[in-house]
C-alpha positions as CSV (number, residue, x, y, z in Angstrom):
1,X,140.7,141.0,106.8
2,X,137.4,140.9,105.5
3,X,136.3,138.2,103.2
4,X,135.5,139.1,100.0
5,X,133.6,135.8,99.1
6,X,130.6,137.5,101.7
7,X,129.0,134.6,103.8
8,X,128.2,131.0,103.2
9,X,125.2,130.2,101.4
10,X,122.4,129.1,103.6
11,X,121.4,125.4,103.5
12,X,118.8,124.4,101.4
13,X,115.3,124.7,102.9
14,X,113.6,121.1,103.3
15,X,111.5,119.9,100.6
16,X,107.9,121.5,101.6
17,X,105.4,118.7,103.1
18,X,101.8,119.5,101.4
19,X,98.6,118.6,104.2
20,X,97.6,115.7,104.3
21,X,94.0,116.4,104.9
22,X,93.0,113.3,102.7
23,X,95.2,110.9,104.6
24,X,97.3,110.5,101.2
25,X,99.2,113.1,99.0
26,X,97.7,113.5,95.2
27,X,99.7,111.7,92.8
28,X,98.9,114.4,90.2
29,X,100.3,117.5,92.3
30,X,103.4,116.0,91.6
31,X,103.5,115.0,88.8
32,X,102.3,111.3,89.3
33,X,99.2,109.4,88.2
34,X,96.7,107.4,89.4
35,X,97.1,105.1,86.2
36,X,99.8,102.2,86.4
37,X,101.9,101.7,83.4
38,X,101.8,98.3,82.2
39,X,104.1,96.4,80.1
40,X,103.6,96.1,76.0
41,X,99.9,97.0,75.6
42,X,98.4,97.7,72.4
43,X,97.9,100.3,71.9
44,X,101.1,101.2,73.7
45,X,101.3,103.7,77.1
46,X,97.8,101.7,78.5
47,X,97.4,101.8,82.1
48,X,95.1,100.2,85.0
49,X,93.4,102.6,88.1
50,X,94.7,102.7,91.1
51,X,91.4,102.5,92.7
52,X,91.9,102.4,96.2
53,X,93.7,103.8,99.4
54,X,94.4,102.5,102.7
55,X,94.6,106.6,104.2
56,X,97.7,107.4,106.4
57,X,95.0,108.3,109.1
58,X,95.0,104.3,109.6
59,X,96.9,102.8,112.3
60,X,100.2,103.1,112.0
61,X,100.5,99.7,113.1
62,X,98.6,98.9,110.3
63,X,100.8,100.5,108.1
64,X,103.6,99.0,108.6
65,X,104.6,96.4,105.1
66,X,104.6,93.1,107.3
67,X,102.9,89.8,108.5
68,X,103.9,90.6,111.8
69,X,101.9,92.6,114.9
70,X,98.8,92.9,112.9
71,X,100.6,94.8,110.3
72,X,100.0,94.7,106.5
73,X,99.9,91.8,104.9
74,X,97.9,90.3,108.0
75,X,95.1,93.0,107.5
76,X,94.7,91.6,103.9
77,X,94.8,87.9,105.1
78,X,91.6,89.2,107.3
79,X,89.6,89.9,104.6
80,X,90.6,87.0,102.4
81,X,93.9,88.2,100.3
82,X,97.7,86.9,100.5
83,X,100.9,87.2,99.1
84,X,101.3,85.0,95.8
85,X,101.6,81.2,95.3
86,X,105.1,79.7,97.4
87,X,106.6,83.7,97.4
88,X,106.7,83.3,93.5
89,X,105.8,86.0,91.9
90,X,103.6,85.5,88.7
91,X,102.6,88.3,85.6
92,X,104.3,91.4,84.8
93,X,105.2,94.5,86.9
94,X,103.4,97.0,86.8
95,X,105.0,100.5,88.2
96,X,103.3,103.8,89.8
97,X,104.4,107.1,90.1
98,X,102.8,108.4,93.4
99,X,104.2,111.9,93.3
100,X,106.0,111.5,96.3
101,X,109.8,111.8,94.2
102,X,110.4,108.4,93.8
103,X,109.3,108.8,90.3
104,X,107.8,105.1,88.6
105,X,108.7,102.0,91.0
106,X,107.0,98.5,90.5
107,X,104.6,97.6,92.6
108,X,105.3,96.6,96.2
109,X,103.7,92.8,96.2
110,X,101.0,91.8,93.9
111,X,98.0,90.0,96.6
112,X,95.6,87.6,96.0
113,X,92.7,86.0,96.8
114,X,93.5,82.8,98.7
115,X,90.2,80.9,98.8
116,X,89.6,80.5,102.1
117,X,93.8,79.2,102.5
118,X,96.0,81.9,103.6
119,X,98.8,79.6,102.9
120,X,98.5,78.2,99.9
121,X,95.1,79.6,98.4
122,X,96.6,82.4,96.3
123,X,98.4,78.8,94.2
124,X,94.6,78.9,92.8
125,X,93.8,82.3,92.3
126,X,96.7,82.1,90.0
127,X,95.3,79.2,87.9
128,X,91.7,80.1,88.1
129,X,91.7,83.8,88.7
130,X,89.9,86.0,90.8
131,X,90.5,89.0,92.9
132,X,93.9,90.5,92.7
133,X,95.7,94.2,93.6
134,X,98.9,95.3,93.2
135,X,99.8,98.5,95.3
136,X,102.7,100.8,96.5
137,X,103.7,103.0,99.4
138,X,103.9,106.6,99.2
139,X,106.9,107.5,100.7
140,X,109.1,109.7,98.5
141,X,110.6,112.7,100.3
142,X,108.6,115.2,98.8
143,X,104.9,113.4,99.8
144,X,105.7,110.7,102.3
145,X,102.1,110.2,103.6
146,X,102.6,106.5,104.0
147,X,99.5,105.7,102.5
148,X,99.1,102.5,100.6
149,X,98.0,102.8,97.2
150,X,96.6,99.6,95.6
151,X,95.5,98.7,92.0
152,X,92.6,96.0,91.9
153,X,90.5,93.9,89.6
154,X,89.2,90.9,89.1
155,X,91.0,88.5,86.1
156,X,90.3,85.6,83.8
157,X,91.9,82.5,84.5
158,X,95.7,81.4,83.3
159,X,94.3,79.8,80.2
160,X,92.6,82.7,79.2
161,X,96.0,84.9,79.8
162,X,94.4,86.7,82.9
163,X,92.9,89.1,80.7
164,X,89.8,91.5,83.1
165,X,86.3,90.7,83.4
166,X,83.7,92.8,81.9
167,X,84.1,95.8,84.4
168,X,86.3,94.1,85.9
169,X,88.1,97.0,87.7
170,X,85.4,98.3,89.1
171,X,83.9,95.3,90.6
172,X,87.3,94.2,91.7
173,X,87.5,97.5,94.1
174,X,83.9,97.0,95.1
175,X,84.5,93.0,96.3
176,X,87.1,94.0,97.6
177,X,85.9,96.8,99.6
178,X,82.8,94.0,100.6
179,X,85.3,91.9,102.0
180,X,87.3,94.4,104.1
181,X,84.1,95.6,105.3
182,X,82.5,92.4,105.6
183,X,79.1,93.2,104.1
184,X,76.8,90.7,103.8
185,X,75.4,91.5,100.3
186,X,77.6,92.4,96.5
187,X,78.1,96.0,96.3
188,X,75.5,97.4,93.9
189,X,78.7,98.7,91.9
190,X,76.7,100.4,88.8
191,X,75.2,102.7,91.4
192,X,78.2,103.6,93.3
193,X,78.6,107.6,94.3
194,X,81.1,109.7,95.6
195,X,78.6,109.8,98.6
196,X,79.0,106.0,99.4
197,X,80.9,104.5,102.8
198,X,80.7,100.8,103.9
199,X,82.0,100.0,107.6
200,X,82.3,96.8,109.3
201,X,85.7,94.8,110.8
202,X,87.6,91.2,110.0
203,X,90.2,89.4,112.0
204,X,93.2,87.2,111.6
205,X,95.7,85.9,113.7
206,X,94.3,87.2,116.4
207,X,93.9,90.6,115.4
208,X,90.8,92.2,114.6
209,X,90.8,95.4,112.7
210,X,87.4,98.0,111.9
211,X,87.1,98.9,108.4
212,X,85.8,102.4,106.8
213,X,85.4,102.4,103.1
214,X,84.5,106.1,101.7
215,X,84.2,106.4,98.0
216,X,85.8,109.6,96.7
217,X,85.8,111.1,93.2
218,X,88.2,113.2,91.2
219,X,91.8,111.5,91.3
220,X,90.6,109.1,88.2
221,X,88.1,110.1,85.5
222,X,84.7,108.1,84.5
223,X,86.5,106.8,81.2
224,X,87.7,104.1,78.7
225,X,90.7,106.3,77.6
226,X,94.2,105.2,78.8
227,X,92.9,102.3,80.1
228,X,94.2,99.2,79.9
229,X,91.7,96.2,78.2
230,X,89.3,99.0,77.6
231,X,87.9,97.0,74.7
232,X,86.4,94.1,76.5
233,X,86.5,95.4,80.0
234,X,83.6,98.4,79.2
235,X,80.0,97.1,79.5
236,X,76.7,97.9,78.0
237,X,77.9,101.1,77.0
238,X,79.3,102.6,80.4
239,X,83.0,103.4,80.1
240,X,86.0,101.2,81.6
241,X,86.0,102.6,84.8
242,X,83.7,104.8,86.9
243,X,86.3,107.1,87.8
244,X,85.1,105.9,91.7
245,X,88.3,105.2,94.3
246,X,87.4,103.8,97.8
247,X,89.3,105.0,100.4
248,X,89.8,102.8,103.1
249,X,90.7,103.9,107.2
250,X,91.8,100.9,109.4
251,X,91.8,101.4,112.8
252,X,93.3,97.4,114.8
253,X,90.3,97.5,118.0
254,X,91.5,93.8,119.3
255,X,95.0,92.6,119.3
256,X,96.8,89.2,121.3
257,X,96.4,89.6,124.4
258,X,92.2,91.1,124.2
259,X,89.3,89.2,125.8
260,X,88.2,87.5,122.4
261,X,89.0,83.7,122.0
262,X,91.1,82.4,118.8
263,X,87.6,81.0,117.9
264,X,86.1,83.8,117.7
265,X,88.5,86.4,115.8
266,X,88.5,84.0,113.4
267,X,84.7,83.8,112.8
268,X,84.8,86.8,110.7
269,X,86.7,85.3,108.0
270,X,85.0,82.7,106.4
271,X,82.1,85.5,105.2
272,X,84.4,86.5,102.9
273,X,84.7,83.3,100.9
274,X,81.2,83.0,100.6
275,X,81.3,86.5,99.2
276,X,83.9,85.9,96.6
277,X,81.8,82.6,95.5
278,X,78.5,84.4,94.8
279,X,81.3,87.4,93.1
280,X,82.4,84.2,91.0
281,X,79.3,83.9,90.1
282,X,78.3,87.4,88.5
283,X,81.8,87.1,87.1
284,X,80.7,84.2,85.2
285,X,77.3,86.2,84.0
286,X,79.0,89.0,83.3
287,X,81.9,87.9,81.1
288,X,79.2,85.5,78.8
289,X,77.3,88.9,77.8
């Protein structure tokens, strides 16, 4: 007998994989943003940038969302971040939508700076503020790069309710980026293009990792609009944000087991603490304008 229902339907072709010729997917392609949403701003539906990317072209070692074998978390302890005070986690969630199907999530980890103390450091960023991100993992089924996508800035102290510098996203990205990259001088951040790139490695725990920062344009617009403490965070006139988002490729060129001593993958480190102090600094200049 012939069967009148005619054949099975065919399976369901495989969600399509766009290229990854940027090393991450573009939120906005589907359907995400490159804006956080934040929690009871005023006015409501405010957002901060996500302003930059660690690009899936990165070690995938790298990559990987741990302390362990070089991975994550110790590549921010090499340039002076760490997870927050005792594993407590302090503030309000954020959440992105990355465009990779998982729709909003709250961020991954919020990091900190940690003073110098990878232990027990990020205890006084949360009191007296500093340099913070949040970020998230792009790994949806529809746009798993595996990129890390990571919202920074630089905020007041406790008592002043961690409210953001004056440009306070911008320059977070940029001493940031001058950490990971360990530059010796403060990113001249009112004259960043879409043309600049900053190289240079750090180490920790015996793993040494080379850092390429490329700043790219067109995933955030040069704007105050939708942006979260756009009212005190603008300066002189210039909008909230630049628009600017630094792309970062790691690449781990010395691991345990290399020719370098403890002594010396550790020297790279401390450069970043004396960056952060003259940051403090400007910080200070800037928010008493």
């Amino acid at each position: 007998m012939v069967d009148a229902r005619g054949p099975p339907p065919a399976p369901p072709s495989p969600p399509h994989k766009r290229s990854t010729n940027y090393g991450y997917y573009i939120p906005m392609d589907g359907g995400g943003s490159m804006l956080t949403q934040v929690q009871d701003t005023y006015p409501p539906g405010l957002g901060e940038p996500i302003n930059v990317i660690i690009s899936a072209y990165s070690d995938s070692q790298v990559l990987q969302n741990s302390v362990d074998n070089g991975g994550l978390i110790n590549y921010f302890q090499s340039f002076g971040f760490s997870t927050e005070c005792l594993g407590q986690h302090s503030g309000s969630d954020q959440a992105a939508d990355l465009g990779d199907g998982n729709g909003y999530l709250n961020e991954t980890a919020v990091i900190r700076w940690d003073y110098g103390d990878a232990n027990l450091g990020t205890c006084q960023e949360t009191v007296e503020g500093g340099n913070h991100f949040r970020y998230w993992i792009q790994n949806g089924q529809s746009a798993d790069s595996g990129a890390i996508f990571m919202a920074a800035s630089y905020e007041m102290p406790i008592a002043d309710q961690h409210n953001i510098i004056v440009n306070g996203y911008n320059l977070g990205r940029d001493w940031l980026v001058g950490n990971a990259t360990s530059q010796s001088t403060i990113l001249p951040s009112l004259n960043m293009t879409n043309t600049s790139t900053y190289s240079g490695q750090t180490s920790f725990n015996n793993y040494t990792y080379a850092t390429t920062a490329t700043y790219v344009s067109g995933l955030l617009q040069n704007t105050s609009d939708g942006i979260n403490h756009y009212q005190s965070v603008a300066v002189n006139g210039l909008n909230a944000i630049d628009g600017l988002v630094a792309v970062l490729t790691v690449k781990m060129i010395k691991q345990p087991g290399g020719s370098n001593s403890s002594g010396a993958e550790w020297s790279n480190r401390p450069a970043g603490l004396m960056w952060t102090l003259l940051a403090m600094a400007c910080a200070m200049l800037a928010s008493s304008l």
